[in-house]
BALUMKOL-534389 format. One record per atom (N, C-alpha, C): residue in one letter; x, y, z. Coordinates in steps of 0.02 Angstrom, whole numbers, padded with zeros to 5 digits, always signed. Atoms other than C-alpha are relative to their C-alpha. Example, Ala and Ser with C-alpha at 12.3 -4.5 7.8 and 13.67 -1.06 7.14 Angstrom:
BEGIN
a+00045-00059+00000 a+00615-00225+00390 a+00045+00060+00000 s-00042-00059-00003 s+00684-00053+00357 s-00039+00055+00037 
end
This chain:
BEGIN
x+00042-00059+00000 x+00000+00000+00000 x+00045+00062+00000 x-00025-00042-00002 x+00047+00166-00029 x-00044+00070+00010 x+00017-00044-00014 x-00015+00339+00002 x+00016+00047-00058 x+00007-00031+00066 x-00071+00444-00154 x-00040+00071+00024 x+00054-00030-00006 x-00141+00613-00152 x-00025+00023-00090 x+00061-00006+00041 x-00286+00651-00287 x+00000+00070-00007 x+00043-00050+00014 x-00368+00790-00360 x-00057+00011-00030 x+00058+00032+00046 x-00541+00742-00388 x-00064+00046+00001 x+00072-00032-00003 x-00692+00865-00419 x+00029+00067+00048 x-00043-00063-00035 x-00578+01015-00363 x+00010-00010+00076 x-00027+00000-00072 x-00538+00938-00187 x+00062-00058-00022 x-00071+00052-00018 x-00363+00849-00124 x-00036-00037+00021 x+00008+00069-00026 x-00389+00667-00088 x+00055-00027+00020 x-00053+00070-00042 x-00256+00547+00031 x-00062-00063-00013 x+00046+00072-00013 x-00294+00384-00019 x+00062-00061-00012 x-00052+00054-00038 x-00199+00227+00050 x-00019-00074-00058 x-00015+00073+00017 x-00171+00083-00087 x+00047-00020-00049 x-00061+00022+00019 x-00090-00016-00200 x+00005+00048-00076 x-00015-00058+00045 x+00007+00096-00335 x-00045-00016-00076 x+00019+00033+00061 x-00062-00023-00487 x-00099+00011-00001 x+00085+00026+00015 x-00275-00005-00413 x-00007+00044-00044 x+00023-00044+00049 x-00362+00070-00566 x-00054+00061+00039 x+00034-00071-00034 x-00430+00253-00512 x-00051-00019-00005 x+00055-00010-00008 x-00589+00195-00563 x-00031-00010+00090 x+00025+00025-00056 x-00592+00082-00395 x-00003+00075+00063 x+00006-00025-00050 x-00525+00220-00292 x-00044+00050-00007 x+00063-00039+00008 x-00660+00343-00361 x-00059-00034+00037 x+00053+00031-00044 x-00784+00215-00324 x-00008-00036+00079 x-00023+00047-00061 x-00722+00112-00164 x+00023+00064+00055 x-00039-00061-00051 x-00623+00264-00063 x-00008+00030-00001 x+00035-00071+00002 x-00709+00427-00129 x-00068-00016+00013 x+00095+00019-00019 x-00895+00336-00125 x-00021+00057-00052 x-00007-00045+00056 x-00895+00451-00306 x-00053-00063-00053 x+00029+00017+00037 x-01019+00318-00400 x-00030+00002-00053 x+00018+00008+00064 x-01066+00364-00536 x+00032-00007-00064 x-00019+00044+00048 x-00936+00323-00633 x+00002-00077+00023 x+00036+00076-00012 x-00968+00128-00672 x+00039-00026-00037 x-00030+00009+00027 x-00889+00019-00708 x-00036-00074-00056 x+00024+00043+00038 x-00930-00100-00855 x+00041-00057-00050 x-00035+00071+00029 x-00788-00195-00957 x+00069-00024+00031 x-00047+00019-00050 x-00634-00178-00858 x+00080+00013-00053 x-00039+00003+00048 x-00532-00157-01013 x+00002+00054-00047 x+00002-00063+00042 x-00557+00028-01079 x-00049-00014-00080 x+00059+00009+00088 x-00677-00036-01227 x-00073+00029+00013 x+00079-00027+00026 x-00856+00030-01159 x-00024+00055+00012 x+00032-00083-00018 x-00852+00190-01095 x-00032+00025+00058 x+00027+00008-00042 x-00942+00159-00940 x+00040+00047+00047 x-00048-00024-00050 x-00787+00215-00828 x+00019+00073-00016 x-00019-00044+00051 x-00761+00374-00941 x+00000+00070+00050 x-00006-00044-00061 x-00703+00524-00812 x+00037+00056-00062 x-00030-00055+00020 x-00599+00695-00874 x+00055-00003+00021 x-00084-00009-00017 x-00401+00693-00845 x+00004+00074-00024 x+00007-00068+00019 x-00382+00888-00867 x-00017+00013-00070 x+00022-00025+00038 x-00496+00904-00962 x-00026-00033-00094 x-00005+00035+00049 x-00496+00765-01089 x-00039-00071+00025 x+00027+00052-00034 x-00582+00605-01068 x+00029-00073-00002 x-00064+00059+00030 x-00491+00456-01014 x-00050-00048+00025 x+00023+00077-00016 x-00552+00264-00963 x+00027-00009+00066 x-00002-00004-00057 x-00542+00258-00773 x+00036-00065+00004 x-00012+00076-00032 x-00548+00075-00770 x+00079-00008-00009 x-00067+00030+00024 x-00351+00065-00857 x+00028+00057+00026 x-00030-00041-00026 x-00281+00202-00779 x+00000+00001+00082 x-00025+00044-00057 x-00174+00138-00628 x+00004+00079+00045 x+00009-00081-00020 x-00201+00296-00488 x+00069+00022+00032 x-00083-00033+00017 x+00005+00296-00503 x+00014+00041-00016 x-00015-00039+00054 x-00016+00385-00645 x-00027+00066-00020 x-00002-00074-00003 x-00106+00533-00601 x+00011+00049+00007 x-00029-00034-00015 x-00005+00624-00523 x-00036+00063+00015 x+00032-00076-00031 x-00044+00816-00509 x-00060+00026-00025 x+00063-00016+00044 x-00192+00787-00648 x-00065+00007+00040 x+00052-00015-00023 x-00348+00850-00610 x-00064-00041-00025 x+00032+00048+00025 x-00484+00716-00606 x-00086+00040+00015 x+00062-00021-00031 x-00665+00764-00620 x-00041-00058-00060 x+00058+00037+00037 x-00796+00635-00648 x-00088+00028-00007 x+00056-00031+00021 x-00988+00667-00676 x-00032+00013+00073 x+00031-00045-00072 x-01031+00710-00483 x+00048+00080-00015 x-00020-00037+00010 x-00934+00849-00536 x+00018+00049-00064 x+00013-00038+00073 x-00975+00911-00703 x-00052+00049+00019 x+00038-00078+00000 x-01023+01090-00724 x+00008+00033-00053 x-00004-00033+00044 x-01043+01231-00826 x-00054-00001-00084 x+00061-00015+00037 x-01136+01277-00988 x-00004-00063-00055 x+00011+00077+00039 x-01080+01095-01101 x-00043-00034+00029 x+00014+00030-00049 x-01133+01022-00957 x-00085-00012-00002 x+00057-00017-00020 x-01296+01089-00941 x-00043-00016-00073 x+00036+00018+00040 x-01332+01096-01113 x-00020-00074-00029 x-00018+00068+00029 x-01284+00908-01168 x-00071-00023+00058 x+00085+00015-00045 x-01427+00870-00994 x-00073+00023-00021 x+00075-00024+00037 x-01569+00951-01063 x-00025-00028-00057 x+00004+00010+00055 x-01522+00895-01221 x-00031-00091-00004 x+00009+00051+00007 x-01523+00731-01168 x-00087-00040+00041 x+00075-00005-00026 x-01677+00728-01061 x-00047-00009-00068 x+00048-00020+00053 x-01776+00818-01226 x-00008-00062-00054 x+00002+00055+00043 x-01707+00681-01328 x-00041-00078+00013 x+00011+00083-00035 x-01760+00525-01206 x+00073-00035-00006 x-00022+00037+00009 x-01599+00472-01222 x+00016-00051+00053 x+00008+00042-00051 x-01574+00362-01050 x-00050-00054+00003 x+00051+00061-00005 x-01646+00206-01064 x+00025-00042+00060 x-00034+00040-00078 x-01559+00081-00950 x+00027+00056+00061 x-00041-00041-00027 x-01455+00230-00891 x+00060-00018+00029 x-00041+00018-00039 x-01312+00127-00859 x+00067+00038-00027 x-00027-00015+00035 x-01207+00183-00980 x+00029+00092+00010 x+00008-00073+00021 x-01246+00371-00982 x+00049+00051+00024 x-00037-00040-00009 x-01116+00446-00868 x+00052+00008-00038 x-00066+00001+00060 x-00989+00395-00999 x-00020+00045-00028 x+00046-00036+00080 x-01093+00466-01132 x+00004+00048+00005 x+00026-00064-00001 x-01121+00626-01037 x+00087+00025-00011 x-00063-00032+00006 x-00929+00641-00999 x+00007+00022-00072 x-00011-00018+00060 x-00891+00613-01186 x-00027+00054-00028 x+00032-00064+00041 x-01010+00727-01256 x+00035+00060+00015 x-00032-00063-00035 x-00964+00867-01133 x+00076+00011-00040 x-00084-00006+00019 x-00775+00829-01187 x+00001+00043-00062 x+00022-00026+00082 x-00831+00850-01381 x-00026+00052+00022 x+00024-00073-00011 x-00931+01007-01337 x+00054+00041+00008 x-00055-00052-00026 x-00781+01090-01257 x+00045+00016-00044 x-00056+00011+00057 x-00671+01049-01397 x-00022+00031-00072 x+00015-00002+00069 x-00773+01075-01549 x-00077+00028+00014 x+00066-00017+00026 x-00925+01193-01564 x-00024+00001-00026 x+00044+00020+00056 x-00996+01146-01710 x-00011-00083-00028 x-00032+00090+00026 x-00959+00952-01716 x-00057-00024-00066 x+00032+00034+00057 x-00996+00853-01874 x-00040-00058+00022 x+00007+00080-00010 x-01078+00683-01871 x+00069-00036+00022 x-00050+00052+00025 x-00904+00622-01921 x+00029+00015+00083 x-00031-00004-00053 x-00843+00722-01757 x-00039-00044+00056 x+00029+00049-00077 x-00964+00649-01624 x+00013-00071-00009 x-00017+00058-00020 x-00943+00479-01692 x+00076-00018+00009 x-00075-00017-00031 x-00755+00506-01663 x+00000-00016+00074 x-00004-00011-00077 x-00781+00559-01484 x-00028-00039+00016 x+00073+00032-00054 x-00926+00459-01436 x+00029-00100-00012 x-00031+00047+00009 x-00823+00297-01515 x+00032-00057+00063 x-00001+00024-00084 x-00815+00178-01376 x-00034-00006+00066 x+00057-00006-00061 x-00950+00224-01284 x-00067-00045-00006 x+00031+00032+00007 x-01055+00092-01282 x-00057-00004+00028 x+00053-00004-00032 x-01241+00101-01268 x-00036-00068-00006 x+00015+00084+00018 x-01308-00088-01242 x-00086+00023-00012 x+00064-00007+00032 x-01494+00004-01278 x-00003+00012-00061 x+00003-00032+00044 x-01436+00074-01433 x-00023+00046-00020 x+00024-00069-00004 x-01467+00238-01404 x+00018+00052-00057 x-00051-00031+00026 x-01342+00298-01527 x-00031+00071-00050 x+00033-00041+00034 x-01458+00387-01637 x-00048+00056+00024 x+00007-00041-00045 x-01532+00487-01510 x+00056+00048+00021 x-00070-00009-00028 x-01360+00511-01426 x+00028+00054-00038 x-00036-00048+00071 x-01296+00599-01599 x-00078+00056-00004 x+00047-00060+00026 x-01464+00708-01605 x+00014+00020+00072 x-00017-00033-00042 x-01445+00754-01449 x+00076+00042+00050 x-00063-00015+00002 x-01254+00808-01449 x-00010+00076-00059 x+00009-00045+00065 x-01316+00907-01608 x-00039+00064+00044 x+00029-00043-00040 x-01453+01000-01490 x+00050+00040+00032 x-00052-00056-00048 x-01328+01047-01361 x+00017+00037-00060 x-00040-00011+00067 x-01221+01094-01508 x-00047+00091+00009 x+00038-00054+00042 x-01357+01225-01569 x-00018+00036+00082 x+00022-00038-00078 x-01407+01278-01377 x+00054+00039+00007 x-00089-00030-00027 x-01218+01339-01328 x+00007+00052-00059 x+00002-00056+00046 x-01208+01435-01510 x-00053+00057+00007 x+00052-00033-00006 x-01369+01512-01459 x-00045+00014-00057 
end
């Protein structure tokens, strides 16, 4: 065991384990931060899908060695106007069906929003690539990425 400190949702975290556990655990297990989820264990579904400053990485494969001074914010801690819009958007759309999936989804989107205000098709399925919706939401998902999209331009 070792002693790591964090920076998760703009607070310092001490947290006591082994250098190799994947951040997702200590998000979920030692912060009690749930809503990221975890689902393949292997960076393929998107489930685990958090912000590394500002970019969106795969929780589950990222050993919490390797964060170092990065600033982690998962979806208990998403804010601001992507944020807000991509929720409404997704509400308006229905897209949440199971809802297991969705915090990925929301991270991603948000990410794409921040990055690209006008995204193409070609861009969201870029970003959103990996994010696996086992309802098959996807076509929703992309109209409602497009909404935000047009909300934020005003």
């Amino acid at each position: 065991m070792a002693a790591f400190s964090i920076k998760v949702n703009g607070k310092s975290h001490s947290v006591d384990v082994l250098p190799d556990t994947p951040l997702l655990w200590v998000l979920r297990d030692n912060l009690q931060l749930t809503g990221t989820k975890f689902g393949c264990g292997i960076a393929q579904c998107g489930a685990c899908t958090v912000q590394m400053d500002g970019s969106p990485l795969r929780s589950c494969s990222m050993p919490v060695s390797g964060v170092g001074d990065s600033e982690i914010t998962t979806i208990e801690g998403m804010a601001g106007p992507e944020t807000e819009a991509v929720q409404k958007a997704w509400v308006a759309r229905e897209v949440p069906q199971c809802g297991y999936c969705q915090s990925g989804q929301v991270m991603s989107a948000v990410s794409l929003l921040q990055s690209v205000k006008e995204p193409t098709d070609e861009d969201i399925d870029l970003a959103m690539n990996g994010n696996i919706c086992r309802c098959a939401t996807y076509v929703r998902i992309r109209a409602a990425i497009h909404d935000a999209a047009k909300t934020l331009k005003g």
